[in-house]
N, C-alpha and C positions, 0 to 999 in steps of 0.2 A: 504494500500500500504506500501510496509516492504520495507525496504533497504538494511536489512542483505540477506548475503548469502546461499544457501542451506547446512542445514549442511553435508548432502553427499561428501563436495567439499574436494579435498587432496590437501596437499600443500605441496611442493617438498621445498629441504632445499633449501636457497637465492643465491647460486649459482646454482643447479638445476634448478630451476624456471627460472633464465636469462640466461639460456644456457652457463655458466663461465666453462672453462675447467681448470681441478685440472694444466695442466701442466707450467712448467715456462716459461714466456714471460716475454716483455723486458720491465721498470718499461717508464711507463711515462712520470716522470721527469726525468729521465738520461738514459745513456747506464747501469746501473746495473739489473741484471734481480732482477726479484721479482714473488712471487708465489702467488696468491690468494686462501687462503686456504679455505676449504669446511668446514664455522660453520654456522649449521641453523638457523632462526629465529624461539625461538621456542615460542613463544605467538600466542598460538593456536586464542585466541580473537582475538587481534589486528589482524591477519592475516585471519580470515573468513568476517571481516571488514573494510577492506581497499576499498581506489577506485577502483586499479587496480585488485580486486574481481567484484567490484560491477558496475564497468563502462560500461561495455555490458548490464546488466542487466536493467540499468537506459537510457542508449542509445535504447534500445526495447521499453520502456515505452514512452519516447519524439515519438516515431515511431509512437507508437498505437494513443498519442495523436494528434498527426498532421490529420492524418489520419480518425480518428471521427471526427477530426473539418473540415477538406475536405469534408467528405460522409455526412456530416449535412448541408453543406451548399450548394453542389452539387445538394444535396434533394433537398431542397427548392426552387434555380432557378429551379430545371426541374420539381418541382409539378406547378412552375410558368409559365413555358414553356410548356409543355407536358399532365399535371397532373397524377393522379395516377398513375402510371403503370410500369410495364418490362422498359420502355423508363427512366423513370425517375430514378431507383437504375442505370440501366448501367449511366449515366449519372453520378450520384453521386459516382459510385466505379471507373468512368474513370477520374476521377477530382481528388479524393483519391490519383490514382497510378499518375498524371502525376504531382501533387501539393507535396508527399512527392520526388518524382525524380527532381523535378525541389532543392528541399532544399538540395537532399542530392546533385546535382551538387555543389552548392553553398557552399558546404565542413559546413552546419550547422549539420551536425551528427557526424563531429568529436570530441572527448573525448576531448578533451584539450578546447573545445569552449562550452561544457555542463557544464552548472550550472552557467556560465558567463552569468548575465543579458543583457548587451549591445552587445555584442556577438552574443547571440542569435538571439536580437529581430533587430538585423541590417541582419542575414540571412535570419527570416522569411519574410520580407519588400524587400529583392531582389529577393526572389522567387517569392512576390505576384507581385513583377514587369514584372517578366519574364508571369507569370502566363497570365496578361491583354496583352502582346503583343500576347502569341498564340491564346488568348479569341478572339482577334479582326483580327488577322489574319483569322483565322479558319472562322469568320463568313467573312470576305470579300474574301475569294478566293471559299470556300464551302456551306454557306450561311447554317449555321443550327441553324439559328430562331432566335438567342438571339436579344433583345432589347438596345437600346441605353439605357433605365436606367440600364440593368441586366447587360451590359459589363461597365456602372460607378460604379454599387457596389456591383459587383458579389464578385471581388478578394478583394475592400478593407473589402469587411463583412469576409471575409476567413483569413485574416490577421490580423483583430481584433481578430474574435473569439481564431485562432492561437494563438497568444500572450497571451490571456486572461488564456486558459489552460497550456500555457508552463510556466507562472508567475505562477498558483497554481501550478502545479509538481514542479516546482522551489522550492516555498515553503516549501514542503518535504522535500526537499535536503537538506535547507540550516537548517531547523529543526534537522536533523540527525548530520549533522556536528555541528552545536552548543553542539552534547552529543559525539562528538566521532567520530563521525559514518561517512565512506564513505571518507576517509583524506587521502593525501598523505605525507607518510611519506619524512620526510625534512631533508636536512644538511645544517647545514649553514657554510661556510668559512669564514675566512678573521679574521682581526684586531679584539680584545674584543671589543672595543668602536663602532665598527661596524659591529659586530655581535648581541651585545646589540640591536642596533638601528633596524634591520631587526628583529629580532626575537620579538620583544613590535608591530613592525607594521603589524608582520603577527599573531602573538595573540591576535591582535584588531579586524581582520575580518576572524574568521574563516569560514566564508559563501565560502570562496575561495578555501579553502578544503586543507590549507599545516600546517600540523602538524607536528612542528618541536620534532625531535627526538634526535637532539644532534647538536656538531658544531666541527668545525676542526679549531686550531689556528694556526700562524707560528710559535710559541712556545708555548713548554707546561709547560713554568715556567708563562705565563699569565694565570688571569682570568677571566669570562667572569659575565660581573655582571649581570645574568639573573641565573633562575633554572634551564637550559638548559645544560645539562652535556657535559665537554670537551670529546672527544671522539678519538684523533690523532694530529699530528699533519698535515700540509697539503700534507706530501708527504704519507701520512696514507688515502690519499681521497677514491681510488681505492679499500683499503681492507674494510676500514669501510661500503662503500654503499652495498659489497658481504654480510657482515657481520650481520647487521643490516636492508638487506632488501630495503635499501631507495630506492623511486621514484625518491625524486629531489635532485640535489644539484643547494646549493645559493650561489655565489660567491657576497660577500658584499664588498665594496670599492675595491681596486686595489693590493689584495695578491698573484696574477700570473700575470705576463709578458707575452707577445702575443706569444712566443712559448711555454710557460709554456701552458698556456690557451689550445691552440692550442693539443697536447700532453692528456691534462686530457680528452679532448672530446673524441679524442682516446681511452682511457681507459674506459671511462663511455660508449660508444659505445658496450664496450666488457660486461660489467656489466649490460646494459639494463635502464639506469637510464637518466635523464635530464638533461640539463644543462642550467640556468638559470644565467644571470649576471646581478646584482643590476647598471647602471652607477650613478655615483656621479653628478647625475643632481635632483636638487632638485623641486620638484611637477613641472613634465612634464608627461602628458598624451601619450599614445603611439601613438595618431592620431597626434600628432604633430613630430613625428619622424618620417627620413624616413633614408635609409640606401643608401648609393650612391658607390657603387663598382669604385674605382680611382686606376690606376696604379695599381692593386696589394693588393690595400688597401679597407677598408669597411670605408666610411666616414657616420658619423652618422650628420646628417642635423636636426637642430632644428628648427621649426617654430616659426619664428620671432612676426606674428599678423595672426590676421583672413586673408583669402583670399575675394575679392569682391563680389564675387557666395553666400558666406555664410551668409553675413552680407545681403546681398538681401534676400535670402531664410527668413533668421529670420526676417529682417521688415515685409517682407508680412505674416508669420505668426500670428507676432505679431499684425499685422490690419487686417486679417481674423479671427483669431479665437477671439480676442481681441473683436471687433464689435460683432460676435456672440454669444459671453461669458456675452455682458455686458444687450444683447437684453434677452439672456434668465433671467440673474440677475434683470432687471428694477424692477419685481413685489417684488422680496426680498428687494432689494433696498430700493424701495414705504413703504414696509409693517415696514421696521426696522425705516426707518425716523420717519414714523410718528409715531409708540411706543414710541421713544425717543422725539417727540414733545410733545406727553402728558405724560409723565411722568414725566419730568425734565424739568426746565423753561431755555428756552436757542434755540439757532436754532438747528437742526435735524444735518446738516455739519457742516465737523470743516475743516479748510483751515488751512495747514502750507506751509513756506519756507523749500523745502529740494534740495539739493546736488544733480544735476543731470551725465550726460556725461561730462568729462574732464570738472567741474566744473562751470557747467551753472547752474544756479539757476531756477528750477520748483514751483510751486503752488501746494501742494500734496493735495488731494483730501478721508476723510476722514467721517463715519459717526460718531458722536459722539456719544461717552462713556465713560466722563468725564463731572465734571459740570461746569458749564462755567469759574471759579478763579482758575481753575486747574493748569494755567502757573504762578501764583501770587504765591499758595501752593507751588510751588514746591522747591522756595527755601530752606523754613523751613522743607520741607521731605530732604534735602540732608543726612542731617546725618544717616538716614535710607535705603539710595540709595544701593538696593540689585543687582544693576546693575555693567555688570564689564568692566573696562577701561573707556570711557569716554560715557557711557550708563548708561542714569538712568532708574531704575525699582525697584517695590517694588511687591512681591508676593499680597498682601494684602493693593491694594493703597488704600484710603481712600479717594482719588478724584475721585475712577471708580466707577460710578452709580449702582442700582443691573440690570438693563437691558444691559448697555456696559459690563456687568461680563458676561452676557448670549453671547456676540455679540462679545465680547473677545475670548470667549472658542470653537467660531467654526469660528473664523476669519473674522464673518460677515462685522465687521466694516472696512475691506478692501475692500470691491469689490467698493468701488463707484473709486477705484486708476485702474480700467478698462477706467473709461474715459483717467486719463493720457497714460494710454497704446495707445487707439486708435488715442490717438493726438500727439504718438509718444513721449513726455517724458520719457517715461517708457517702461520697454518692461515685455512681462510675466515672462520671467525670470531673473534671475541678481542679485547683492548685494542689502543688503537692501538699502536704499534712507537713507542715514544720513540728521543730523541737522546740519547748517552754524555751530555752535558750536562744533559740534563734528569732523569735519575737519580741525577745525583751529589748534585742539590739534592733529592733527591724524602726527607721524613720517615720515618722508620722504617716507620709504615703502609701505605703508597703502594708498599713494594716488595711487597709480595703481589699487586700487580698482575703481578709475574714471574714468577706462579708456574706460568701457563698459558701456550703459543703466543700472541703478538700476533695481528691478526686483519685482513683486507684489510677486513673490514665489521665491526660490533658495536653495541653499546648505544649509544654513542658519536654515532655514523653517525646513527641512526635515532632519535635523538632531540634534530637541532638540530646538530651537530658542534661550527665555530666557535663556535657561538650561545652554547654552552653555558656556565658560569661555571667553573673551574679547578676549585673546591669537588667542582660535579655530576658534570665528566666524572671526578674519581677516582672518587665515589657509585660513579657507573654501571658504572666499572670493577670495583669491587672488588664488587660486586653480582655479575657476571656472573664474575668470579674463583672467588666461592664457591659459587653458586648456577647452572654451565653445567651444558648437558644436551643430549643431541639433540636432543630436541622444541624448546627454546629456541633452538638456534642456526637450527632449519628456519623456526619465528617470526622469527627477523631477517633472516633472507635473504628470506623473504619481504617483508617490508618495507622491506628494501634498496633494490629495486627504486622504491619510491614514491620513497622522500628522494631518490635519485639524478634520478628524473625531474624532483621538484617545485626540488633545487638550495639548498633552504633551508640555509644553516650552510657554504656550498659559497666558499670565496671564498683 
């Protein structure tokens, strides 16, 4: 599966391409006219590899895939319902056509929501919901056979499988762009100091597909301390995007005024290009904004705290799957205890004091892998503490047993912290569980990490653990403090699974 484009394809100079007409119109920012001149983009590469080549191509492909995971699992109930036959494909190609229309309702095929993890897999999950109301409709008004187990896990087997092959095509994607491949070309505006800042956070995650190409400042006696070349300055926005091709422009902290603002969209309209504005709100998720039209005005409303619906939904998660998580664990559980009974003199569990919800104090729940003077040791390892902030760690402890190295490197020695989960301590997701010690040091900001359940996995986990720098793993905490949700913790657990397998941060 390739991502490049056919080489056959032509490409018209960057104002051909977005329909820009040579003649003069009136400049965006003021009454003086201005003319957008016809210069092409002439990087034959860059341009047979861009999104806005390849975006239809990769929107056919999410098609095809939805669609075999439809007509596969269509199959199945109706070899279950019907068996072999003429009966059973119409069945599966009818499931096909009404499971990809119910997604493309759901606006899950448009371009701007492709290659977006939580995006996606929140469109597939309202289709399969739409999907089980026609499933049960259908048999109580027309009565065609299906079973009360096949309409409980007709749609959620469709919805897995779903997901399961939009995360590998994903994968692709996010492979390509890692080399280049499939990126929309970017402007960044605004301030150096905050141009800098947007351009380091969008070349942290190229998986999002914005390749910045240049930046526009309010003066062009600043510069911009990145390798991102000045390019205009901002009354220069309009010529540069013809000139250069770009998809998006980013407007970073506050370098246009609301009729300025107002004005460029105008002009990017005409150019064919985006318009994206950074607000100066620091780690706010988009599900916590909502936009509220007042007088005239667009009031952008922040979510203060979780809503009550959510905080329900996620307990009973967490003592559903939690109970069920910890019944399949029992026999690992059993098998790892008692390895650790006979190999090392000492009990199988190790109990500590940790930091729970707005600081209540839990009983944490551990299998050992360490030997039992490891809390006596640890003073004299301080000098060697590879741990950062007020976390101790050593790559190569000298207190962790060779079977807790084994029970280390695939997280073993966490699951017995499923009990705290089901007893409500704990939830599957959330900041790690500190020590009474490591909160007494932690700054006044750093206690809003208490403000949720700790978490046997989180941000943390999945991105690096140990690895992490003291600084990041609060980031990521208080990231995931303000900004949790169901769809977010069902993304971490999902990925739980890798870090645990791959061991990275594990030590």
């Amino acid at each position: 599966m390739t991502l490049a484009a056919d080489r056959g394809l032509e490409w018209a100079s960057s104002a051909d391409r977005r329909g820009v007409a040579a003649e003069p119109r009136r400049s965006w920012a003021s009454a003086q006219p201005f003319v957008v001149r016809r210069t092409p983009f002439n990087d034959a590469s860059a341009r047979a590899h861009m999104w806005a080549q390849l975006a239809g191509h990769y929107r056919r492909r999410v098609i095809a895939v939805d669609a075999a995971a439809a007509l596969a699992v269509g199959g199945l109930v109706a070899l279950w319902t019907t068996g072999l036959g003429p009966a059973s494909v119409a069945v599966g190609v009818s499931l096909a056509l009404v499971f990809v229309a119910l997604v493309a309702l759901v606006r899950g095929y448009e371009t701007r929501e492709l290659g977006d993890g939580p995006a996606e897999f929140q469109s597939i999950l309202r289709a399969g919901a739409w999907l089980t109301g026609l499933l049960v409709t259908a048999e109580f008004l027309l009565g065609v056979g299906l079973t009360q187990v096949q309409l409980a896990t007709g749609a959620p087997a469709l919805v897995l499988v779903t997901i399961v092959g939009r995360y590998a095509h994903r994968r692709v994607l996010h492979r390509a762009r890692a080399h280049g491949v499939a990126m929309m070309r970017t402007l960044v505006v605004g301030e150096p100091d905050d141009v800098a800042r947007v351009v380091d956070d969008l070349g942290r995650a190229p998986y999002h597909g914005y390749q910045v190409a240049g930046a526009c400042i309010p003066s062009l006696d600043g510069d911009v301390a990145t390798d991102v070349p000045v390019l205009g300055a901002v009354a220069d926005i309009p010529q540069v995007v013809a000139d250069r091709a770009i998809d998006v422009v980013v407007l970073a902290g506050q370098p246009l005024g609301g009729d300025a603002l107002r004005r460029l969209s105008w002009a990017l309209d005409r150019v064919g290009a985006q318009l994206i504005v950074v607000p100066d709100i620091v780690e706010v998720a988009a599900p916590r904004l909502t936009v509220r039209p007042t007088a005239g005005l667009s009031l952008l409303e922040v979510e203060v705290g979780a809503p009550r619906r959510r905080l329900l939904v996620k307990a009973v998660i967490d003592r559903v799957v939690g109970t069920a998580a910890l019944l399949l664990a029992a026999p690992v559980i059993g098998v790892a205890a008692l390895t650790v009974r006979i190999t090392s003199p000492g009990p199988a569990f190790y109990a500590q004091t940790r930091v729970g919800v707005d600081g209540r104090t839990f009983t944490l729940w551990k299998i050992r892998s360490m030997y039992t003077e490891a809390d006596q040791l640890r003073k004299a390892l301080l000098e060697h503490n590879e741990g950062a902030g007020p976390l101790f760690k050593m790559r190569h402890d000298p207190r962790v047993t060779p079977v807790g190295r084994v029970l280390r490197r695939f997280s073993l020695d966490e699951l017995p912290q499923l009990v705290n989960v089901v007893r409500g301590e704990m939830s599957l997701v959330g900041p790690r569980p500190p020590l009474v010690e490591e909160v007494a040091g932690y700054p006044d900001p750093v206690h809003r990490r208490l403000r949720v359940k700790p978490g046997l996995t989180g941000l943390w986990q999945v991105s690096g653990r140990s690895d992490l720098s003291w600084e990041e793993s609060v980031r990521l905490d208080l990231r995931y403090t303000d900004n949790w949700s169901v769809a977010m913790d069902l993304t971490i657990l999902w990925k739980t699974a890798r870090a645990v397998l791959r061991g990275s941060g594990a030590y």
